[in-house]
mmCIF file as Biopython writes it, N, C-alpha, C and O atoms, coordinates in Angstrom:
data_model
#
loop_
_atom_site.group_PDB
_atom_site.id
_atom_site.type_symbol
_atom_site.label_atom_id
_atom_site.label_alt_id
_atom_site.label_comp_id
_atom_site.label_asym_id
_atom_site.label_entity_id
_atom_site.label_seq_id
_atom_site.pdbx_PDB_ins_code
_atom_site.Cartn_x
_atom_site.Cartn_y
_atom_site.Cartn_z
_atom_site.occupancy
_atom_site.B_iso_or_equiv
_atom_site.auth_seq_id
_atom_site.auth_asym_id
_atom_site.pdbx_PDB_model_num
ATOM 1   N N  . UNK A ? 1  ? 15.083 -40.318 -31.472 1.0 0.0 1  A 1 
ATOM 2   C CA . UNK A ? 1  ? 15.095 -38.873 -31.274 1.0 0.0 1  A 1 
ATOM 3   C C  . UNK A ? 1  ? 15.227 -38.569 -29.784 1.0 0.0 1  A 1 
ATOM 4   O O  . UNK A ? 1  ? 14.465 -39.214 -29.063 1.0 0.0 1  A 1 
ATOM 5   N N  . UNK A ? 2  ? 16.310 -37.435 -29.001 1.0 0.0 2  A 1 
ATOM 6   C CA . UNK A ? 2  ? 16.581 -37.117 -28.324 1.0 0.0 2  A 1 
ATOM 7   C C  . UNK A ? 2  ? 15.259 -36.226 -27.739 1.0 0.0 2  A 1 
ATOM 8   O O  . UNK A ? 2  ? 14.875 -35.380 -28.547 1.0 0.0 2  A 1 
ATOM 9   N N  . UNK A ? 3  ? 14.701 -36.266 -26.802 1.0 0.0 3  A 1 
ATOM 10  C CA . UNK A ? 3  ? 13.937 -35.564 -26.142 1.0 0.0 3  A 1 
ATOM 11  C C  . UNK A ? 3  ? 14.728 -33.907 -24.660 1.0 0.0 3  A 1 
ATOM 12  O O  . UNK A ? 3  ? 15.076 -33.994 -23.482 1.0 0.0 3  A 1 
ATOM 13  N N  . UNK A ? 4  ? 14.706 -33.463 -25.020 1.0 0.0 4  A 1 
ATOM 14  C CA . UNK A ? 4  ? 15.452 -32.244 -24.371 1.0 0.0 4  A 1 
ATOM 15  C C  . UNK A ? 4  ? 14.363 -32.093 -22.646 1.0 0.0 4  A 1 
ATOM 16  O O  . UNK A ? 4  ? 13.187 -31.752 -22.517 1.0 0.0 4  A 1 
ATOM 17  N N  . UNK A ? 5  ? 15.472 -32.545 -21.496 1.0 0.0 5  A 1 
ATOM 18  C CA . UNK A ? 5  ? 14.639 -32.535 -20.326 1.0 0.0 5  A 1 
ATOM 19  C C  . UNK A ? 5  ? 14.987 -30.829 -19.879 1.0 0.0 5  A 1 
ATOM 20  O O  . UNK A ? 5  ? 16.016 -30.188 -20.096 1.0 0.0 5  A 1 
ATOM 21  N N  . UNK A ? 6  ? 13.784 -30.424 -19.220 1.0 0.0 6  A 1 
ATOM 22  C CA . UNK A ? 6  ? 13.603 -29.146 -18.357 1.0 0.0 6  A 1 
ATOM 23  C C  . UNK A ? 6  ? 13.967 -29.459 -17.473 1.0 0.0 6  A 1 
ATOM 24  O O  . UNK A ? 6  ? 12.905 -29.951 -17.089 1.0 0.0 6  A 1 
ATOM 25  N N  . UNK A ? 7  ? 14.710 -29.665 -16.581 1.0 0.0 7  A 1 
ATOM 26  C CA . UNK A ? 7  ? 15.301 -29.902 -15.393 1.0 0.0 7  A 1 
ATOM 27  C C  . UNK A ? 7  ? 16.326 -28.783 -14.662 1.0 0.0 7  A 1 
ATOM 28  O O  . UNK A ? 7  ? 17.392 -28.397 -15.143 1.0 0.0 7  A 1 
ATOM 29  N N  . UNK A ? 8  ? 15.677 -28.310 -13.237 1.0 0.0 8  A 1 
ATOM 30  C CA . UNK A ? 8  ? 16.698 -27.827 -12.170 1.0 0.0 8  A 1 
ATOM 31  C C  . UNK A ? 8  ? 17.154 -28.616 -11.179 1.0 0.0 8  A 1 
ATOM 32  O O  . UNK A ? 8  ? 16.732 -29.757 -11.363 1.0 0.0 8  A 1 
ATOM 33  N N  . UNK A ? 9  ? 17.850 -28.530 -10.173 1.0 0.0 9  A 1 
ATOM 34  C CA . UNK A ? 9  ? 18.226 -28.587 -9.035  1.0 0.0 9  A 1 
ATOM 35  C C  . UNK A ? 9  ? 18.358 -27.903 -8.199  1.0 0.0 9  A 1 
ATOM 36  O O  . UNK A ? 9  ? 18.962 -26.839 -8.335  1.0 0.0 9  A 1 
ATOM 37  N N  . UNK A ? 10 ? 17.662 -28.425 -6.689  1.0 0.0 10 A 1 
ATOM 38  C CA . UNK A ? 10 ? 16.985 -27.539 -5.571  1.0 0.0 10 A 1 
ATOM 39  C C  . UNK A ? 10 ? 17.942 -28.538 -4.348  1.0 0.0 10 A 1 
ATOM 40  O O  . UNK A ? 10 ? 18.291 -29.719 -4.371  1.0 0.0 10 A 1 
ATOM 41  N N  . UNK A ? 11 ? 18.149 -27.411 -3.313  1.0 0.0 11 A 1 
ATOM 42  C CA . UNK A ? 11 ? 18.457 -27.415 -2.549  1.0 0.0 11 A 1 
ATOM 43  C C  . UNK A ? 11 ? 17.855 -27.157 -1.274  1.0 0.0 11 A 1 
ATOM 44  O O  . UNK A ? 11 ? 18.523 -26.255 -0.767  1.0 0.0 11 A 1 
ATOM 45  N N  . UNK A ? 12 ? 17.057 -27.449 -0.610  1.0 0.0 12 A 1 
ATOM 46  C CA . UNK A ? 12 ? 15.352 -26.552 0.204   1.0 0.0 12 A 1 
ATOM 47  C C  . UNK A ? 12 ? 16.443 -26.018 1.454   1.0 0.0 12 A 1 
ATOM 48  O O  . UNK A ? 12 ? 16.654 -24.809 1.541   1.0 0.0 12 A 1 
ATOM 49  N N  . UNK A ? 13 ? 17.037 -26.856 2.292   1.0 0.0 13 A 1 
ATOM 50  C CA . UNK A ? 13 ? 17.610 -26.251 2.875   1.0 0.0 13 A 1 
ATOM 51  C C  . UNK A ? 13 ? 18.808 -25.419 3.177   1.0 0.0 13 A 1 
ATOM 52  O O  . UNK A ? 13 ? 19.378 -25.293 4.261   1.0 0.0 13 A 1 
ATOM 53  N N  . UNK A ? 14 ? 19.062 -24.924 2.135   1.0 0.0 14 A 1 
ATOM 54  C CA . UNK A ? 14 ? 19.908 -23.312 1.907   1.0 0.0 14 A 1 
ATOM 55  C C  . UNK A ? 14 ? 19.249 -22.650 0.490   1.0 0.0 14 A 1 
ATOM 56  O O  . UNK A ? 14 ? 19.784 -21.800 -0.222  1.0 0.0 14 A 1 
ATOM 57  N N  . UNK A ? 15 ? 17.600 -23.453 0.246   1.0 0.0 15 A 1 
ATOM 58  C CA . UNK A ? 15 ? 17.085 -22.362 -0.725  1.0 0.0 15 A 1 
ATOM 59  C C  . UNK A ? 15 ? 18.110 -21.852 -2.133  1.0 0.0 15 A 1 
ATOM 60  O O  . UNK A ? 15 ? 18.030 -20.807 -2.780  1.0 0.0 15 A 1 
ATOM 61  N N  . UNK A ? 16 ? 18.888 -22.801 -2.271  1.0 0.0 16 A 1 
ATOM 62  C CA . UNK A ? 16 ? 19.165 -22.323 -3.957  1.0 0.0 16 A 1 
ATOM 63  C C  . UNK A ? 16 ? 18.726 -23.269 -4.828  1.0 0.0 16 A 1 
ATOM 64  O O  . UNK A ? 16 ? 18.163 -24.299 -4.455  1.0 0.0 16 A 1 
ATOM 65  N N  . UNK A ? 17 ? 18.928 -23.013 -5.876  1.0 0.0 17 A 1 
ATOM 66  C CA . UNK A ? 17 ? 18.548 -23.804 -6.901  1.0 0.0 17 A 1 
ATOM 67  C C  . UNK A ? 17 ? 19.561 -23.797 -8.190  1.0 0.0 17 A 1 
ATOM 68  O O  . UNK A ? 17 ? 19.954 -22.642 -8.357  1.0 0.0 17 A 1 
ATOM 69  N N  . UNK A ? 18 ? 20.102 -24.677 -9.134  1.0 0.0 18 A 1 
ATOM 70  C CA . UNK A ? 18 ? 20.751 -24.544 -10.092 1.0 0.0 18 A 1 
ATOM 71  C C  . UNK A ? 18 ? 20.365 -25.484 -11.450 1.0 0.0 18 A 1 
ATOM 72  O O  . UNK A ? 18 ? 19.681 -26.505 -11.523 1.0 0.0 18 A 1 
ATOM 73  N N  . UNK A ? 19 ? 21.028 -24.783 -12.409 1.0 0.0 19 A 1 
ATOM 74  C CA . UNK A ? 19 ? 20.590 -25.738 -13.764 1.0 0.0 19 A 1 
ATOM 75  C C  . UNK A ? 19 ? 21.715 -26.530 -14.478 1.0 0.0 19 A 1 
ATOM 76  O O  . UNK A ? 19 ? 22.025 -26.648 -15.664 1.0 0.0 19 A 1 
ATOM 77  N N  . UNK A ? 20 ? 22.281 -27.097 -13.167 1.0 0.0 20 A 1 
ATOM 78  C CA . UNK A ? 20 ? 23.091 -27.919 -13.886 1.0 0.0 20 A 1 
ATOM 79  C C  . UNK A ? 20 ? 22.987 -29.084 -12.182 1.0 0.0 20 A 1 
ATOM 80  O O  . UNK A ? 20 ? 22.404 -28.787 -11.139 1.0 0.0 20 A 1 
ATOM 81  N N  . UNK A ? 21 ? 23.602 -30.088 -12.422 1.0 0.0 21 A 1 
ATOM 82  C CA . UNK A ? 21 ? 23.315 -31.255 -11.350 1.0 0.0 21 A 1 
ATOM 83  C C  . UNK A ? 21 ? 24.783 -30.778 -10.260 1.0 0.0 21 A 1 
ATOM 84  O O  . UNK A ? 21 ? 25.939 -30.398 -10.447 1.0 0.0 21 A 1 
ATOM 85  N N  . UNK A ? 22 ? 24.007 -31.036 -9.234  1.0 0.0 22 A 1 
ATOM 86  C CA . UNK A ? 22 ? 25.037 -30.769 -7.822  1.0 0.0 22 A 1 
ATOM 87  C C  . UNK A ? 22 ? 24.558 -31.918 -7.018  1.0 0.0 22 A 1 
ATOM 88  O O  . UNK A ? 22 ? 23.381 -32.206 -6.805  1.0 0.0 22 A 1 
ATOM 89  N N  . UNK A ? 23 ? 25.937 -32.727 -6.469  1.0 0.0 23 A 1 
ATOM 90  C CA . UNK A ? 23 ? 25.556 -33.872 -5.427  1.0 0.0 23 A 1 
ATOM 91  C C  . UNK A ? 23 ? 25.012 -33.347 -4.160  1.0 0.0 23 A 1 
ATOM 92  O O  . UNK A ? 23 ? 25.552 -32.556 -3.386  1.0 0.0 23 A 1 
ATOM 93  N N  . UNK A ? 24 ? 23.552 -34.062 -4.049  1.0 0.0 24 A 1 
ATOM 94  C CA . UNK A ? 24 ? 22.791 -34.026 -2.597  1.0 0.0 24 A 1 
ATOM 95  C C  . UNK A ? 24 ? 21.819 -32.667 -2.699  1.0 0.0 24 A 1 
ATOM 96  O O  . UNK A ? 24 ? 21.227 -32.085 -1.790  1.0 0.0 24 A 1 
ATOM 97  N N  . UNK A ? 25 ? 21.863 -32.396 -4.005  1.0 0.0 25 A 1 
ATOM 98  C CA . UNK A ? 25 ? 20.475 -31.706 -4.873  1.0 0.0 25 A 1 
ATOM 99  C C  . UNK A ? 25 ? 19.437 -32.209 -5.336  1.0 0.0 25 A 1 
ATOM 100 O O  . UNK A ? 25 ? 19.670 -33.014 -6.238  1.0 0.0 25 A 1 
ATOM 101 N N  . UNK A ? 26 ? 18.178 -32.041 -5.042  1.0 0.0 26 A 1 
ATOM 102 C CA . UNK A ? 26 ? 17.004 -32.835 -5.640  1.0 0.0 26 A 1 
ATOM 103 C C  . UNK A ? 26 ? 16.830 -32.047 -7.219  1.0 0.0 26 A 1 
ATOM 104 O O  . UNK A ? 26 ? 17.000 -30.855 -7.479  1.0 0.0 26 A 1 
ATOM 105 N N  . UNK A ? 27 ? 16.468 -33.066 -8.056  1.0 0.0 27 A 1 
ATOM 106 C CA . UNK A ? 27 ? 16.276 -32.709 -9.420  1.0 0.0 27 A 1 
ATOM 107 C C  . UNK A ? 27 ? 15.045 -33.187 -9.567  1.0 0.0 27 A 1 
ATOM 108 O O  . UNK A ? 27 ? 14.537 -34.249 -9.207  1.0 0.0 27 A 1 
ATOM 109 N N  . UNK A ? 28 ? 14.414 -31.783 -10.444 1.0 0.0 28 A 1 
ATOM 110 C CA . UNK A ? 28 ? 12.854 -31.281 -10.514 1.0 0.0 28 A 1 
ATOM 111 C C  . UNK A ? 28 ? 12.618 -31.123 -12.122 1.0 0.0 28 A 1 
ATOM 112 O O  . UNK A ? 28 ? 13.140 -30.276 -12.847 1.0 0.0 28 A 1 
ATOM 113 N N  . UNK A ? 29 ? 11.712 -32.137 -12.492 1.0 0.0 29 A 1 
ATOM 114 C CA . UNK A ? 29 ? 12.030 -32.317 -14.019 1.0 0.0 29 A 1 
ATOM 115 C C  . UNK A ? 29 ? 10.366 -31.450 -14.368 1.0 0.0 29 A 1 
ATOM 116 O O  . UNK A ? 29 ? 9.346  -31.503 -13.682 1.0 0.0 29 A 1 
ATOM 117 N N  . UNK A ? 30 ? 10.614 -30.658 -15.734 1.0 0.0 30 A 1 
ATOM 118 C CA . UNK A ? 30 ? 9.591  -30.124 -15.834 1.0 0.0 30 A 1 
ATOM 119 C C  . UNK A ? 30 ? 9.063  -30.586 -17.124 1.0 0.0 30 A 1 
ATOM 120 O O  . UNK A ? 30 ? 9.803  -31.353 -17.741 1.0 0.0 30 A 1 
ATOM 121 N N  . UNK A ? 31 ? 7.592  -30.185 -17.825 1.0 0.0 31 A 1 
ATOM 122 C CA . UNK A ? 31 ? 7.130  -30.869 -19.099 1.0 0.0 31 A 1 
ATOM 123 C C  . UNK A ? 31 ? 7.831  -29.580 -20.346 1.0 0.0 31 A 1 
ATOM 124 O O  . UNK A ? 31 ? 8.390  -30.026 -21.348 1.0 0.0 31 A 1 
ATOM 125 N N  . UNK A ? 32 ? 7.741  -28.233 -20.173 1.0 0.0 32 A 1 
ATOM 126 C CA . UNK A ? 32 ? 8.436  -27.526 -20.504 1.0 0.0 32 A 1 
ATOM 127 C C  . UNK A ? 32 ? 9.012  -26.217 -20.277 1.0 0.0 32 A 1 
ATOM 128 O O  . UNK A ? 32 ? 8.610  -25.591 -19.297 1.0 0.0 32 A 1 
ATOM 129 N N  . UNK A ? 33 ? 9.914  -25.694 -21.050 1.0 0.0 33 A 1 
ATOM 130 C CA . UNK A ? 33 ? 10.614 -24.690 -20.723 1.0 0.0 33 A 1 
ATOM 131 C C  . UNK A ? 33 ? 10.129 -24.109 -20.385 1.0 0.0 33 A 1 
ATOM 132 O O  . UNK A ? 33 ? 10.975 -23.549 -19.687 1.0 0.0 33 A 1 
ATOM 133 N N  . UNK A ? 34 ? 8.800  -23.333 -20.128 1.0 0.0 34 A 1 
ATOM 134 C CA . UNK A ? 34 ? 8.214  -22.480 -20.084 1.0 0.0 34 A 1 
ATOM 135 C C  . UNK A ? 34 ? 7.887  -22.983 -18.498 1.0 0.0 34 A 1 
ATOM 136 O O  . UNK A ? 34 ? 8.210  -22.179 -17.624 1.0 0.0 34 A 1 
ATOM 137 N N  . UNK A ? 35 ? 7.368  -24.049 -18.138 1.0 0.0 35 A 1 
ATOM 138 C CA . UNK A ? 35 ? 7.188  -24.521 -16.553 1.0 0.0 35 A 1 
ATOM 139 C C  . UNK A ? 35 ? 7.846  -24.268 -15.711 1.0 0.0 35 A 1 
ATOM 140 O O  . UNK A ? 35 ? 7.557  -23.720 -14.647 1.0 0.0 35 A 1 
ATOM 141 N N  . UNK A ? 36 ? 9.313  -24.827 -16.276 1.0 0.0 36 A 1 
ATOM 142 C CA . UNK A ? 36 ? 10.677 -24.299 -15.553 1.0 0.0 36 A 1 
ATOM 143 C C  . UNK A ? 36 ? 10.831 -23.060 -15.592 1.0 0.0 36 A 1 
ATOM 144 O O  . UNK A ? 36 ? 10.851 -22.669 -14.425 1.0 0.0 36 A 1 
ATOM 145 N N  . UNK A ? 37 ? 10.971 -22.090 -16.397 1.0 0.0 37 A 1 
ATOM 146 C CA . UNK A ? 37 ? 10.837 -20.669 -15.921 1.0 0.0 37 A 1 
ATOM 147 C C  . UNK A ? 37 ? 9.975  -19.921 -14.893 1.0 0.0 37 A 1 
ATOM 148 O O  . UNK A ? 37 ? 10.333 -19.292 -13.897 1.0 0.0 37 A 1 
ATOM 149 N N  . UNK A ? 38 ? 8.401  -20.214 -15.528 1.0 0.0 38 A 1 
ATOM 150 C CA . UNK A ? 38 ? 7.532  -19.847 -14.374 1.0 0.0 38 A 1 
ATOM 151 C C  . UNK A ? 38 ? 8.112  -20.826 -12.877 1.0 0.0 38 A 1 
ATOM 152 O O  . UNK A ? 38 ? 8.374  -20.046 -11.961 1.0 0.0 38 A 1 
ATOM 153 N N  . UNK A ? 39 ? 8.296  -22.003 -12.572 1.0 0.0 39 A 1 
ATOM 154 C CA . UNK A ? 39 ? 9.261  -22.098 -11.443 1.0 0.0 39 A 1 
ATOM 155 C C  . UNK A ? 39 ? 10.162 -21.329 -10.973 1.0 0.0 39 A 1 
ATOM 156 O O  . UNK A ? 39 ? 10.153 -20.460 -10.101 1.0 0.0 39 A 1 
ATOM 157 N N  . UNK A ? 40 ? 10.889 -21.717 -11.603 1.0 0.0 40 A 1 
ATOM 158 C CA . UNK A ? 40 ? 12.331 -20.299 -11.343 1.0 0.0 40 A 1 
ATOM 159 C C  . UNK A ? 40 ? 11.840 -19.490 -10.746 1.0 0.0 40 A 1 
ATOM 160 O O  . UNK A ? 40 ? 12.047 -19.610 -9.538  1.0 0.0 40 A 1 
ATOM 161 N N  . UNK A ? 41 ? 10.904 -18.185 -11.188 1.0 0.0 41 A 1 
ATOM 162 C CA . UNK A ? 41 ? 10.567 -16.942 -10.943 1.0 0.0 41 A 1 
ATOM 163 C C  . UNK A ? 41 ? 9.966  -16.964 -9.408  1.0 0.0 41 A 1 
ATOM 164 O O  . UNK A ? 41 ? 9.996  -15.988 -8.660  1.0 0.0 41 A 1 
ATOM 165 N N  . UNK A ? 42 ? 9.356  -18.391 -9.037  1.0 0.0 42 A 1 
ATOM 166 C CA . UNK A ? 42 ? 8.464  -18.503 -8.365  1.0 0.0 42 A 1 
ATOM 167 C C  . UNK A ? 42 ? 9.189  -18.451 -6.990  1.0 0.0 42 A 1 
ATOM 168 O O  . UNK A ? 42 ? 8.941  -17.749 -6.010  1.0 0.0 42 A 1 
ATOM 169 N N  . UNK A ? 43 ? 10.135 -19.372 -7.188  1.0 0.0 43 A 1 
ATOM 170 C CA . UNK A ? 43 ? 10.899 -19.957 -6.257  1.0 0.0 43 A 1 
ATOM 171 C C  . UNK A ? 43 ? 11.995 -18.517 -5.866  1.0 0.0 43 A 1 
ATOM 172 O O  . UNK A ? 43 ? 12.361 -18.043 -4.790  1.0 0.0 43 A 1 
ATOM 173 N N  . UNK A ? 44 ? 12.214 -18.220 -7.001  1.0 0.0 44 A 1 
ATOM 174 C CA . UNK A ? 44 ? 13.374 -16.924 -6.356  1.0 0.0 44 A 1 
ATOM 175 C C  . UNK A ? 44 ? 12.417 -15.926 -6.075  1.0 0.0 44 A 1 
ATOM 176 O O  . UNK A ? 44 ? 13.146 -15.075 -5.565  1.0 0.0 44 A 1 
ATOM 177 N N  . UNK A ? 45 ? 11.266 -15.447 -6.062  1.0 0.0 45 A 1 
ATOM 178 C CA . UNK A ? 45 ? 10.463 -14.086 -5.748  1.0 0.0 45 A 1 
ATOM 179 C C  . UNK A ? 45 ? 9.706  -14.192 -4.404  1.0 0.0 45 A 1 
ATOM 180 O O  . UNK A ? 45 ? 9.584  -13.381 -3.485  1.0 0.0 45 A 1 
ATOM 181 N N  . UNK A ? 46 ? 9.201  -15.543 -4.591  1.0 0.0 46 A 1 
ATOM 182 C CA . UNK A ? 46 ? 8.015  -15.520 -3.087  1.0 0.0 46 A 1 
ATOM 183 C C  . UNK A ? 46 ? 9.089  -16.592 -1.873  1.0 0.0 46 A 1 
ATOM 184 O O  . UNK A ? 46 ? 9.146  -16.329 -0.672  1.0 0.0 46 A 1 
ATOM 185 N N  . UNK A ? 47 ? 9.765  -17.642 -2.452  1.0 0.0 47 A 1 
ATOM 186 C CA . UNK A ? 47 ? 10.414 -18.493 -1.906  1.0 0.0 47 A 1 
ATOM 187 C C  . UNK A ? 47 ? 11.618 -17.875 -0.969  1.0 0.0 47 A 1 
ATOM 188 O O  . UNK A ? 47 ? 11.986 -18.082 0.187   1.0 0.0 47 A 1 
ATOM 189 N N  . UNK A ? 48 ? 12.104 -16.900 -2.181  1.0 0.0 48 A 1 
ATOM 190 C CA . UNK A ? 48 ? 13.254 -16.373 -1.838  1.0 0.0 48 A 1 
ATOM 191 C C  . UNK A ? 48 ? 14.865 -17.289 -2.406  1.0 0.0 48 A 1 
ATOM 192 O O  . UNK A ? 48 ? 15.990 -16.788 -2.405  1.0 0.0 48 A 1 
ATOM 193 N N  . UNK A ? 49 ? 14.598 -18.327 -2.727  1.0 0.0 49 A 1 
ATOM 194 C CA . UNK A ? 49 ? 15.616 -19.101 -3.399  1.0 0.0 49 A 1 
ATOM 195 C C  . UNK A ? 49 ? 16.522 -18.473 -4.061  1.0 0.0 49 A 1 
ATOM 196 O O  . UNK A ? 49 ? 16.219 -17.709 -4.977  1.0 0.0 49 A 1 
ATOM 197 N N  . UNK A ? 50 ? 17.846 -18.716 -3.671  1.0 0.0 50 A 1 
ATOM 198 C CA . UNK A ? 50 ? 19.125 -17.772 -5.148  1.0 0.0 50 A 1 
ATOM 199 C C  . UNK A ? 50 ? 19.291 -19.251 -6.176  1.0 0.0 50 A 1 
ATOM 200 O O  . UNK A ? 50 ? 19.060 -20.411 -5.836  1.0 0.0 50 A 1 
ATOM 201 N N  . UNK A ? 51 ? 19.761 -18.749 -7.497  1.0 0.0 51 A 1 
ATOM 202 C CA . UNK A ? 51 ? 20.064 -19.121 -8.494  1.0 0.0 51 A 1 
ATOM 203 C C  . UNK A ? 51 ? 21.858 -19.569 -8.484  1.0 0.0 51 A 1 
ATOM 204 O O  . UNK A ? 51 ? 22.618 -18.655 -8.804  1.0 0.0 51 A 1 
ATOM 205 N N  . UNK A ? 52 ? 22.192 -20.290 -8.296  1.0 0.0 52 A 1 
ATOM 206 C CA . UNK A ? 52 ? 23.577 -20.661 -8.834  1.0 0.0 52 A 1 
ATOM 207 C C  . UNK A ? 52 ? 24.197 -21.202 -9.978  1.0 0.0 52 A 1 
ATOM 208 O O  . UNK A ? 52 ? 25.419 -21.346 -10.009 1.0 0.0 52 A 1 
#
């Protein structure tokens, strides 16, 4: 059985982040969807991070 990973990709120094893999992006694996969202929110509201 396939296990479904929560995973983004962050960029710290130009602050974006995306949900799909980009070379020379760190990938940030989460336990679930719900982690990764509350991330997301976190990172784009107080962080300031954009979404690509």
């Amino acid at each position: 059985m396939n296990e479904r990973n929560h995973c983004c990709w962050i960029n710290q120094d130009e602050q974006v982040l995306s949900f799909h893999p980009i070379v020379g992006f760190l990938m940030k694996e989460f336990t679930t969807h719900e982690e990764l969202i509350a991330y997301v929110f976190e990172a784009t509201s107080s962080e300031h991070y954009r979404v690509q």
